[in-house]
PALO-74198 format. One record per atom (N, C-alpha, C): residue number from 1; residue in one letter; atom name; z, x, y. Coordinates in nm, 4 decimals. Last residue first. Example, Ala and Ser with C-alpha at 12.3 -4.5 7.8 and 13.67 -1.06 7.14 Angstrom:
<pts>
> 2; s; N; 0.7080; 1.2850; -0.2250 .
> 2; s; CA; 0.7140; 1.3670; -0.1060 .
> 2; s; C; 0.7870; 1.2900; 0.0030 .
> 1; a; N; 0.7800; 1.3190; -0.5690 .
> 1; a; CA; 0.7800; 1.2300; -0.4500 .
> 1; a; C; 0.7800; 1.3200; -0.3300 .
</pts>
This chain:
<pts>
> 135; x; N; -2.1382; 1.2764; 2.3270 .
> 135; x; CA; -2.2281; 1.2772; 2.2975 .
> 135; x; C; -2.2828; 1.4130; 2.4190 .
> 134; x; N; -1.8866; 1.1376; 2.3190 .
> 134; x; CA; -1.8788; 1.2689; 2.2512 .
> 134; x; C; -2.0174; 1.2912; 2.2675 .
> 133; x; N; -1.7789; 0.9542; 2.5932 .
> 133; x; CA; -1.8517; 0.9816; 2.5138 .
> 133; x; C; -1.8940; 1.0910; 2.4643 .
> 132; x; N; -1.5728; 0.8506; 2.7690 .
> 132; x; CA; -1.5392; 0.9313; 2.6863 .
> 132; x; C; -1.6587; 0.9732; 2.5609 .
> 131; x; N; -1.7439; 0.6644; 2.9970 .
> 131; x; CA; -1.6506; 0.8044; 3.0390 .
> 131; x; C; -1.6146; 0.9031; 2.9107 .
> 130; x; N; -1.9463; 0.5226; 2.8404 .
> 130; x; CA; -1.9805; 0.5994; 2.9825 .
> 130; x; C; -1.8662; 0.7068; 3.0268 .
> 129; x; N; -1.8425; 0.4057; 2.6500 .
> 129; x; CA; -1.9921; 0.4027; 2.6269 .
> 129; x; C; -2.0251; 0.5274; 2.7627 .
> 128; x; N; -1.5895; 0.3859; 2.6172 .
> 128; x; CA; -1.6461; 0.4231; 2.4561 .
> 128; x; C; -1.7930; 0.4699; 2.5214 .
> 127; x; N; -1.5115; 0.3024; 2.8744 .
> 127; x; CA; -1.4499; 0.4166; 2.8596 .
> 127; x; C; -1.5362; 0.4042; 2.7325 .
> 126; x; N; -1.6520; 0.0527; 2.8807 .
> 126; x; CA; -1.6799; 0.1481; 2.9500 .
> 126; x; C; -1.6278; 0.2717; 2.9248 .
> 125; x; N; -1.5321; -0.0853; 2.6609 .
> 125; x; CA; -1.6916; -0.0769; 2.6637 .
> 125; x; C; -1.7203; 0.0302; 2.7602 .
> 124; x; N; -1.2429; -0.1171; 2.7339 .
> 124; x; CA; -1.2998; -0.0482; 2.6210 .
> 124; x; C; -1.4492; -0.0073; 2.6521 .
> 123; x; N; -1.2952; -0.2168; 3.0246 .
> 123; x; CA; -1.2471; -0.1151; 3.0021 .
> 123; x; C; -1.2701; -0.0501; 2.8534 .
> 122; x; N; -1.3354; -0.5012; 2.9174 .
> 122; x; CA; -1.4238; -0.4213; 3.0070 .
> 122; x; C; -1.4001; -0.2434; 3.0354 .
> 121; x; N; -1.1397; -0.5510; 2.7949 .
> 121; x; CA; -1.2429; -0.5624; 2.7128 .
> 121; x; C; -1.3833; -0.4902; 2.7876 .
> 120; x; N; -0.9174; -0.5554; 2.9756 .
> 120; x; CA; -0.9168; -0.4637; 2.8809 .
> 120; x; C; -1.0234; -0.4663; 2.7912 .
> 119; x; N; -1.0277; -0.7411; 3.1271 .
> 119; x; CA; -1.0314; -0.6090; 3.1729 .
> 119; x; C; -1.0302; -0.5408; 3.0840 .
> 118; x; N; -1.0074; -1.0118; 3.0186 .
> 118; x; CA; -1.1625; -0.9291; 3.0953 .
> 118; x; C; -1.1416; -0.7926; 3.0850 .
> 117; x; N; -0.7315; -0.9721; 3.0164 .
> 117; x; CA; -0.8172; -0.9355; 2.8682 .
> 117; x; C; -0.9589; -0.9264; 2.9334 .
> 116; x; N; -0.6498; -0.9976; 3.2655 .
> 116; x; CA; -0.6184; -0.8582; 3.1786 .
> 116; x; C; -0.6924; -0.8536; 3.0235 .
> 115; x; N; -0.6642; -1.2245; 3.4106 .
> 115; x; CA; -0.7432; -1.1698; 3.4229 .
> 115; x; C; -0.7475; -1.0372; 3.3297 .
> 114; x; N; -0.4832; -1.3769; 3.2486 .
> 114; x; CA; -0.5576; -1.3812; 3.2352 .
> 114; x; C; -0.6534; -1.3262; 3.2415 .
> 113; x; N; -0.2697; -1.2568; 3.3956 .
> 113; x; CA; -0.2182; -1.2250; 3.2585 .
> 113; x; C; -0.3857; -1.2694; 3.2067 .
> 112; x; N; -0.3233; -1.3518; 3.6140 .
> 112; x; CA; -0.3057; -1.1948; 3.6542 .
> 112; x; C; -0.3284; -1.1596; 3.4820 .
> 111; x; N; -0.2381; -1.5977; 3.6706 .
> 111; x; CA; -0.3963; -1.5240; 3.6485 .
> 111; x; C; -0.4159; -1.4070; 3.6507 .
> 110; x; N; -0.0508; -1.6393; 3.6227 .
> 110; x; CA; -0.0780; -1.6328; 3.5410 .
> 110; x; C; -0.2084; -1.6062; 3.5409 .
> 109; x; N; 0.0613; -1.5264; 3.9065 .
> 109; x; CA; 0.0863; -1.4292; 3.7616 .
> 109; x; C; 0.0575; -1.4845; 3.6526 .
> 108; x; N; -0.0387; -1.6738; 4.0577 .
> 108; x; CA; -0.1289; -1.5749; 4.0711 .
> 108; x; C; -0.0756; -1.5152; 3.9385 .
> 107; x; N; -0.1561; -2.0498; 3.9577 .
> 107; x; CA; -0.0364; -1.9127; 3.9681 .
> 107; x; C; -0.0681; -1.8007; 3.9492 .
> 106; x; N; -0.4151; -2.1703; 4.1497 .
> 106; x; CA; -0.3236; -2.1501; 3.9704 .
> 106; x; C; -0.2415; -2.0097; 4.0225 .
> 105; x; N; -0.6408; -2.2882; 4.2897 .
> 105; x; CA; -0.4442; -2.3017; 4.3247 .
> 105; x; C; -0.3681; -2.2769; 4.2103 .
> 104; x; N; -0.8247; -2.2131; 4.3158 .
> 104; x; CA; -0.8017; -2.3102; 4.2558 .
> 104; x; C; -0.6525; -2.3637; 4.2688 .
> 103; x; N; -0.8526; -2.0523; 4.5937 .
> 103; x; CA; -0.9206; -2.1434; 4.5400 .
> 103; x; C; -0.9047; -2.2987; 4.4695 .
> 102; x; N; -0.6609; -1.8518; 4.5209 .
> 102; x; CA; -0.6908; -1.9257; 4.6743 .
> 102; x; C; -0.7622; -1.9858; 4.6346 .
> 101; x; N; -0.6733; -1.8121; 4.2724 .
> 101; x; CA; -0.5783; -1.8253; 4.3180 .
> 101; x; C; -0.5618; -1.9226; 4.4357 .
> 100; x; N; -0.9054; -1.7661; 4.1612 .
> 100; x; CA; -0.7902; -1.8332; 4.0577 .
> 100; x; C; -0.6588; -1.8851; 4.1638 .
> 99; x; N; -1.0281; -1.6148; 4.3384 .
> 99; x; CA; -1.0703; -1.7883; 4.2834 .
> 99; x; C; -1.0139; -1.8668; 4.2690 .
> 98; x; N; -0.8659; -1.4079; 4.3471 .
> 98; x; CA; -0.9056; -1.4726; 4.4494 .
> 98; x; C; -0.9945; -1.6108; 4.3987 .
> 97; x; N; -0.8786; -1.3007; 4.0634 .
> 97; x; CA; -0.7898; -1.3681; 4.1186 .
> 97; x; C; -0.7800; -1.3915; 4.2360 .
> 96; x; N; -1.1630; -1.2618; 4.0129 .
> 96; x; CA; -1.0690; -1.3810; 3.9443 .
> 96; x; C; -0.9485; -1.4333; 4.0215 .
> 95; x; N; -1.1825; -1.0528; 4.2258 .
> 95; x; CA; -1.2720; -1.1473; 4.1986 .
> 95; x; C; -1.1846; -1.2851; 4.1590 .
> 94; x; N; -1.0490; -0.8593; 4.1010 .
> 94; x; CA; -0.9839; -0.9498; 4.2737 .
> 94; x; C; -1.0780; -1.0296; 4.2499 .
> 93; x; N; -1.1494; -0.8174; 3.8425 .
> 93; x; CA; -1.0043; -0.8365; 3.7995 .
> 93; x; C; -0.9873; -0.9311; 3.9880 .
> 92; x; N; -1.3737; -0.6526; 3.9516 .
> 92; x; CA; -1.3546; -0.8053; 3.8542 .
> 92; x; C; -1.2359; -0.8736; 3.8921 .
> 91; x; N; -1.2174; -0.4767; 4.0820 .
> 91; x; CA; -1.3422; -0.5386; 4.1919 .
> 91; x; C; -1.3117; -0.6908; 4.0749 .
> 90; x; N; -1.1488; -0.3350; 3.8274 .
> 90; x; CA; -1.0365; -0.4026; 3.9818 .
> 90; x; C; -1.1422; -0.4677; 4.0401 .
> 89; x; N; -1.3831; -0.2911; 3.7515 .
> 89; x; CA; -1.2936; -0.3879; 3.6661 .
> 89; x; C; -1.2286; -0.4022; 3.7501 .
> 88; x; N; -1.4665; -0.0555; 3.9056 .
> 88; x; CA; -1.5857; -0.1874; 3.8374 .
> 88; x; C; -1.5225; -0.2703; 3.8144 .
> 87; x; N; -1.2719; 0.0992; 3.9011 .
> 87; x; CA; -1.2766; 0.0353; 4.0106 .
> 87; x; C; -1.3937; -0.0552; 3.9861 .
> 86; x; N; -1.2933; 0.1967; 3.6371 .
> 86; x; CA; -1.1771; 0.1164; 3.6479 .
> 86; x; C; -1.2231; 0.0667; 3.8091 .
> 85; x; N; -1.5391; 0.3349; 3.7261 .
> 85; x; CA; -1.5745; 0.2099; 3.5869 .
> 85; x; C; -1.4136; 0.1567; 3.6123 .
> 84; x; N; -1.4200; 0.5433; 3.8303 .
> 84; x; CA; -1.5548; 0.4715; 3.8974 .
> 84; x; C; -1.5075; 0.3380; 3.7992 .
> 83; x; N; -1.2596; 0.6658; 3.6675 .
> 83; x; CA; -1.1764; 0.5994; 3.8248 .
> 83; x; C; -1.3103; 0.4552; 3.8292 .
> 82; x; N; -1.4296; 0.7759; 3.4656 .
> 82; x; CA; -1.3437; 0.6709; 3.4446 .
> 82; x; C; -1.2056; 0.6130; 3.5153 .
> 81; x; N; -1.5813; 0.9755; 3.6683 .
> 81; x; CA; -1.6524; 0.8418; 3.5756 .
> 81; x; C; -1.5720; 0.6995; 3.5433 .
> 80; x; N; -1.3940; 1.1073; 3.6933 .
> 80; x; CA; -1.4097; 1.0417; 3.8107 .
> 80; x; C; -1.4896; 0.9252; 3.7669 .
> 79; x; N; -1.2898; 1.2130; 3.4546 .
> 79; x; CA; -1.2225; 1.1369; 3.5884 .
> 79; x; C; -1.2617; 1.0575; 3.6362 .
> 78; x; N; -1.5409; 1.3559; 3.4061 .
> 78; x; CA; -1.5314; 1.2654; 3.3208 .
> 78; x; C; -1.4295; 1.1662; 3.3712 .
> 77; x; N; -1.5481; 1.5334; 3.6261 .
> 77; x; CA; -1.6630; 1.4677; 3.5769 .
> 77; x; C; -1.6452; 1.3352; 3.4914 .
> 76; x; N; -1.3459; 1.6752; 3.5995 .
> 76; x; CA; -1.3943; 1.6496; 3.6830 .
> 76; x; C; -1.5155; 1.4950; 3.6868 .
> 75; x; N; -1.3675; 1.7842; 3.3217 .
> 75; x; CA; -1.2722; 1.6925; 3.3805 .
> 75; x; C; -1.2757; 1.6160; 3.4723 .
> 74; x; N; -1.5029; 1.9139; 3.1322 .
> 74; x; CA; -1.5648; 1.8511; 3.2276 .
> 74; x; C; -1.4997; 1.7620; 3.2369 .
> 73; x; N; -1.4434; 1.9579; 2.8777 .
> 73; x; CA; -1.3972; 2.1024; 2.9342 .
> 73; x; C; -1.4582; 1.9848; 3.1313 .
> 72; x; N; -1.3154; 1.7006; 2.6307 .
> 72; x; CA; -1.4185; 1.7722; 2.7313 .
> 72; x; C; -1.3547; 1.8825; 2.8395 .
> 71; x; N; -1.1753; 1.6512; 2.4064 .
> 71; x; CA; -1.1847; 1.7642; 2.4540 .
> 71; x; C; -1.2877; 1.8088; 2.5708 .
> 70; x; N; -1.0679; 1.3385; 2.3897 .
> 70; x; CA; -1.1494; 1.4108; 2.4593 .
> 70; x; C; -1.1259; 1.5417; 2.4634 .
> 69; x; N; -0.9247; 1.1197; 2.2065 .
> 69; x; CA; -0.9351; 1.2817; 2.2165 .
> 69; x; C; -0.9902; 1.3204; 2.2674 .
> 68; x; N; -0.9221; 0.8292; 2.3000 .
> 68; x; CA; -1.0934; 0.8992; 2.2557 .
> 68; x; C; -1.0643; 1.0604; 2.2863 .
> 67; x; N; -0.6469; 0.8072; 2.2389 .
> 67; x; CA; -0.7513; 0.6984; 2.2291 .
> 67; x; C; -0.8985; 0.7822; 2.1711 .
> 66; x; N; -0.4867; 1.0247; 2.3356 .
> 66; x; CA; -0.5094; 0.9478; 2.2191 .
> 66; x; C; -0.5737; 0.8408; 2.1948 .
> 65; x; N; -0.5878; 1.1299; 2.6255 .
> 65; x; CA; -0.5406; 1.2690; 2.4961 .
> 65; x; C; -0.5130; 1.1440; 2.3464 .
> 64; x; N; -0.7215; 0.9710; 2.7262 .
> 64; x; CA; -0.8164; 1.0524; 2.7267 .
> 64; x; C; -0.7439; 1.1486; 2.6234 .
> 63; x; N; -0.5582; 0.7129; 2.7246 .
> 63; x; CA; -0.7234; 0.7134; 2.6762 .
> 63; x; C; -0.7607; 0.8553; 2.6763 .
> 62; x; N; -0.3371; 0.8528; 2.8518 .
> 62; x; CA; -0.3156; 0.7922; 2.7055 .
> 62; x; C; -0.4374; 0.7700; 2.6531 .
> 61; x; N; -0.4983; 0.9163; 3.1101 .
> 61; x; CA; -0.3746; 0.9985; 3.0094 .
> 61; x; C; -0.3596; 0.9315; 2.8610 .
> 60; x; N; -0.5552; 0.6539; 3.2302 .
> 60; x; CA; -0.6177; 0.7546; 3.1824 .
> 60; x; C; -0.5924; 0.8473; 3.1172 .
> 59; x; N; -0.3139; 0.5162; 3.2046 .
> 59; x; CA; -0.4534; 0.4077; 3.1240 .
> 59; x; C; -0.5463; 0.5776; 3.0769 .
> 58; x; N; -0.1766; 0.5882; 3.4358 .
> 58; x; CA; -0.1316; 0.5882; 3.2642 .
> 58; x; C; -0.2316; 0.5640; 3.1789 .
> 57; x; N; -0.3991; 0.5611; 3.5864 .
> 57; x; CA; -0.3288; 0.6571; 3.5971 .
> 57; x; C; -0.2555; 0.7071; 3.4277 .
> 56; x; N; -0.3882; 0.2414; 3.5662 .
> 56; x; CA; -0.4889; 0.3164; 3.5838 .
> 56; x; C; -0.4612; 0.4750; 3.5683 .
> 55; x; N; -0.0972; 0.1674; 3.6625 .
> 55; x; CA; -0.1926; 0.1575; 3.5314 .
> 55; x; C; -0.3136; 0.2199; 3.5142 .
> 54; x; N; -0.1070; 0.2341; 3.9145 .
> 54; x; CA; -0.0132; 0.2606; 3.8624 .
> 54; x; C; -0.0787; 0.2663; 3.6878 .
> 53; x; N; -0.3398; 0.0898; 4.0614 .
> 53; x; CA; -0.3070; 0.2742; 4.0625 .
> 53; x; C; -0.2153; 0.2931; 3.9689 .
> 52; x; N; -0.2679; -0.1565; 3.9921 .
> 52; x; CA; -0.4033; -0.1001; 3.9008 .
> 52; x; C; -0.3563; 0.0942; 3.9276 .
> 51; x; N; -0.0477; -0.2068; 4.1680 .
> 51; x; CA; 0.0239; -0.1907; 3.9696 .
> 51; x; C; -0.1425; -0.1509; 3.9292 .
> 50; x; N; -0.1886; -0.1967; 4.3494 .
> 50; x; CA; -0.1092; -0.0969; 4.3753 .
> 50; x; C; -0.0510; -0.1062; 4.2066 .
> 49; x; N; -0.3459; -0.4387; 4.3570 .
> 49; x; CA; -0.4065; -0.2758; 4.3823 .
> 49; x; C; -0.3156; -0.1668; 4.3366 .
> 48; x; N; -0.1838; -0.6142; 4.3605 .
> 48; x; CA; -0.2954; -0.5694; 4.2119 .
> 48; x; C; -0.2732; -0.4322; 4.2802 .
> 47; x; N; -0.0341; -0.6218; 4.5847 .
> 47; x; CA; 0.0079; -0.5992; 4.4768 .
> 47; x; C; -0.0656; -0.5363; 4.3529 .
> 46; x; N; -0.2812; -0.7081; 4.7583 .
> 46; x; CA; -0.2043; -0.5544; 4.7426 .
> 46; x; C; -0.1032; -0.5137; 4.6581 .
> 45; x; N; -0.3046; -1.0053; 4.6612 .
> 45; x; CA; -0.3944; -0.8715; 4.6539 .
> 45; x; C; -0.3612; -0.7024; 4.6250 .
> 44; x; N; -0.0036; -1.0839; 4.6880 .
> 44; x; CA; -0.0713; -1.0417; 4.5896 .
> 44; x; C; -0.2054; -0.9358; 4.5496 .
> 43; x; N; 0.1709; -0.9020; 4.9175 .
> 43; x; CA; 0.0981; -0.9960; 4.9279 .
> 43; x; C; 0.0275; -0.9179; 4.7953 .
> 42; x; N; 0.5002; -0.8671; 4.7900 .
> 42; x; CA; 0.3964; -0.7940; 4.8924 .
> 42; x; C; 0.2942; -0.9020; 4.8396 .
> 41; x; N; 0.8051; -0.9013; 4.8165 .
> 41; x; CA; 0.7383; -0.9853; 4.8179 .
> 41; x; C; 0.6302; -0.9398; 4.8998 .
> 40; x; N; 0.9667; -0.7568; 4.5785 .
> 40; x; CA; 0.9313; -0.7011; 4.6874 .
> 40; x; C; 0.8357; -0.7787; 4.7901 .
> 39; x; N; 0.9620; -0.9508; 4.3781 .
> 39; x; CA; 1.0643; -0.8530; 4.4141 .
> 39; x; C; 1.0632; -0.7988; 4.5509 .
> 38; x; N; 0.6927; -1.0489; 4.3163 .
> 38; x; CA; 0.8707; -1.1300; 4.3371 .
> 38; x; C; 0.9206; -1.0878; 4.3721 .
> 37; x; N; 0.5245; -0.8286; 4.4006 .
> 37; x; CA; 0.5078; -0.9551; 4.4363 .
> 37; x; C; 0.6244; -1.0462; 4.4411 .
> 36; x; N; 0.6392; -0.6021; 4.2638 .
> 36; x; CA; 0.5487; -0.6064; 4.4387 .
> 36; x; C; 0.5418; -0.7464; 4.4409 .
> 35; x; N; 0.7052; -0.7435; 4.0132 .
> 35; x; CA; 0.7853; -0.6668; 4.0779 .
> 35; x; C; 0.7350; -0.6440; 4.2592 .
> 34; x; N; 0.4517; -0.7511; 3.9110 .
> 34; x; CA; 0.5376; -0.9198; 3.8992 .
> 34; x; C; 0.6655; -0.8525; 4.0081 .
> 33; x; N; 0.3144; -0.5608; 3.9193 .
> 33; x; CA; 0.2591; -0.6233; 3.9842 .
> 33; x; C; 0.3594; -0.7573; 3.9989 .
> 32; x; N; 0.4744; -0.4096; 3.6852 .
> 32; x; CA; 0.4549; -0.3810; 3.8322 .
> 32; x; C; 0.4140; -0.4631; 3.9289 .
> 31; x; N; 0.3865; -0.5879; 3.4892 .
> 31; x; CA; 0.5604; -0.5682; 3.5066 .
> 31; x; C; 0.5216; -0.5184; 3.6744 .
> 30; x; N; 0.1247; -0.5353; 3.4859 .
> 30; x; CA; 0.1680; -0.6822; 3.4592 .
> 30; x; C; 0.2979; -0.6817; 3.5184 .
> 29; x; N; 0.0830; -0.2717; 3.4195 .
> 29; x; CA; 0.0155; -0.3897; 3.5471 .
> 29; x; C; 0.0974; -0.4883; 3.5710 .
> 28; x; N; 0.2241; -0.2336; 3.2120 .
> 28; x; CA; 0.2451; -0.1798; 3.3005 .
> 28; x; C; 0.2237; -0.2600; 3.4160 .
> 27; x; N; 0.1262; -0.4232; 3.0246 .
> 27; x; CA; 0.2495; -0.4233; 3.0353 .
> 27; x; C; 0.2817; -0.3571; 3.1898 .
> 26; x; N; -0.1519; -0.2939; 2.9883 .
> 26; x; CA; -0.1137; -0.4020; 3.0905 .
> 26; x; C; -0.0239; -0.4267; 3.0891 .
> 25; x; N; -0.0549; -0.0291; 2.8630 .
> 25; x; CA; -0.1312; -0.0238; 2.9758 .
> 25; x; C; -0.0875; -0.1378; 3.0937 .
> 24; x; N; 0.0392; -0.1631; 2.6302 .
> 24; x; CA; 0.0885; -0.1176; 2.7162 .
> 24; x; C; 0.0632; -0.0728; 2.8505 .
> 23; x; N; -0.2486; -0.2287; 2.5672 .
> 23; x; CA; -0.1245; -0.3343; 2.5506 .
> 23; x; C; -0.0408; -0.2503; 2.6383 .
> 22; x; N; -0.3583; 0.0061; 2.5144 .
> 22; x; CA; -0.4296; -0.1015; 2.6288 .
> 22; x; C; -0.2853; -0.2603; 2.6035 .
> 21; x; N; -0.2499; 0.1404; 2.3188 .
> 21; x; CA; -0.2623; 0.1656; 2.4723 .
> 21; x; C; -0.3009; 0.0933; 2.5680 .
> 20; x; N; -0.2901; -0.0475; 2.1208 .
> 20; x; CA; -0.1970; 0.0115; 2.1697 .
> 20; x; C; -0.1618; 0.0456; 2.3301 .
> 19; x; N; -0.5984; -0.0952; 2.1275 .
> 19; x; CA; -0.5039; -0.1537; 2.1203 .
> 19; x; C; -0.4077; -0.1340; 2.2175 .
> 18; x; N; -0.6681; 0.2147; 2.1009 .
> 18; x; CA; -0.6321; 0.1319; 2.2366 .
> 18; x; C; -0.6393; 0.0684; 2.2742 .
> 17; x; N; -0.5390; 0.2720; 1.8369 .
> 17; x; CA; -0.4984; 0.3395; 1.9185 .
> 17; x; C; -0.5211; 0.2518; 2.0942 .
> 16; x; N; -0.7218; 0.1273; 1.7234 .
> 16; x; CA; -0.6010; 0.0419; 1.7045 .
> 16; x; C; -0.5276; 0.1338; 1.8060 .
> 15; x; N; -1.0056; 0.2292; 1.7845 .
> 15; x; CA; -0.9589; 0.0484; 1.8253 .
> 15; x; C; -0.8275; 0.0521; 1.8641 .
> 14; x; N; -0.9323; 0.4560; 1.6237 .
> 14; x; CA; -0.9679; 0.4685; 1.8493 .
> 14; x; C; -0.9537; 0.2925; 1.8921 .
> 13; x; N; -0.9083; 0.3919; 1.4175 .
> 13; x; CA; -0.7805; 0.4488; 1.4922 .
> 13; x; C; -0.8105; 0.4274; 1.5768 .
> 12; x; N; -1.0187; 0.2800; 1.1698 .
> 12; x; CA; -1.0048; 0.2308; 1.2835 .
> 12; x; C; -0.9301; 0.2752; 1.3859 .
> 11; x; N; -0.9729; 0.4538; 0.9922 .
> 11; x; CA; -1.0729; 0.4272; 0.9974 .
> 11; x; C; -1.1376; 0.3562; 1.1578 .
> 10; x; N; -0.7046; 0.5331; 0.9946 .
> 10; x; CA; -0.8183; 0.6211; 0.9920 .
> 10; x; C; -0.9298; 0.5532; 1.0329 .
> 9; x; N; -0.5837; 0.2871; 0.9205 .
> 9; x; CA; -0.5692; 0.3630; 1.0510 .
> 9; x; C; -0.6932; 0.4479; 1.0467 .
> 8; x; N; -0.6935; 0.2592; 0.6507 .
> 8; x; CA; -0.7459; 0.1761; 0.7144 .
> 8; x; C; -0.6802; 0.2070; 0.9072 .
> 7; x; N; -0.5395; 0.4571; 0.5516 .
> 7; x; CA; -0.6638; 0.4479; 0.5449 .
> 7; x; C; -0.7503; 0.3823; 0.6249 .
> 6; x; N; -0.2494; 0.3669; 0.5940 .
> 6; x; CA; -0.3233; 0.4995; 0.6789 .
> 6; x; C; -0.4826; 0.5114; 0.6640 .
> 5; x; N; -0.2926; 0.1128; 0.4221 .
> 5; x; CA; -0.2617; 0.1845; 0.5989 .
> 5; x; C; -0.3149; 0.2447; 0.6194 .
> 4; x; N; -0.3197; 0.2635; 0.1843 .
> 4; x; CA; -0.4264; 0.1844; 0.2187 .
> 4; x; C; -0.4034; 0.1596; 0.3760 .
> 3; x; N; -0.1080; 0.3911; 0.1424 .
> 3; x; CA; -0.2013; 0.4289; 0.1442 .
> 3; x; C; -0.3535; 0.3512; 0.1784 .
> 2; x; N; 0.0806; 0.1754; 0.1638 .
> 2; x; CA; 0.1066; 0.2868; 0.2085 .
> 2; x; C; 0.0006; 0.3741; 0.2407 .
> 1; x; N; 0.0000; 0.0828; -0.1200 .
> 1; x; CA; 0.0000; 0.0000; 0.0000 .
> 1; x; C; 0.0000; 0.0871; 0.1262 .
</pts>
């Protein structure tokens, strides 16, 4: 049984790895952003922004040494690719929740929780296809 785990980790690790990471990732967003906004009562927009720097940051560290191991020697390069493509998904992510919010009138933290699987599904595709690619 034991062995069929790890097998099936193996096989699937960079998914289940960011899974992982991408669950915690938005934990991050999610807790920060509920904190600038209840806690600190900053206006939601600038709330995202400021739990995406925060997540974004962790998002890249945990994607780049266990998600897609990158050994690239082209840091520079590969950074900035995967700042660029997370600021593709914040642009999404104010999108929704300026609809969701001023618009439709739905609770910004539950559109916040909503808007995070766009993202994290937009974020896999971009980090596998354009920032961490072994190719």
């Amino acid at each position: 049984m034991l062995n069929k785990l790890l097998n099936l980790y193996k096989k699937y690790k960079e998914i289940i790895n960011y899974l992982i990471f991408g669950v915690l990732t938005t934990l991050i967003s999610i807790v920060t952003y509920a904190i600038f906004t209840k806690v600190f009562h900053i206006d939601y927009l600038i709330s995202n922004v400021l739990s995406w720097i925060i997540a974004v940051l962790f998002a890249y560290i945990t994607n780049k040494i266990y998600v897609f191991e990158s050994k690239s020697k082209k840091n520079i390069k590969e950074i900035t690719s995967f700042f660029f493509f997370r600021v593709v998904s914040l642009i999404i992510e104010m999108i929704i929740l300026y609809i969701f919010v001023d618009i439709l009138h739905i609770d910004d933290l539950v559109t916040k929780i909503i808007a995070q699987i766009i993202v994290i599904v937009s974020n896999y595709v971009f980090s596998k296809v354009f920032v961490f690619n072994k190719n």
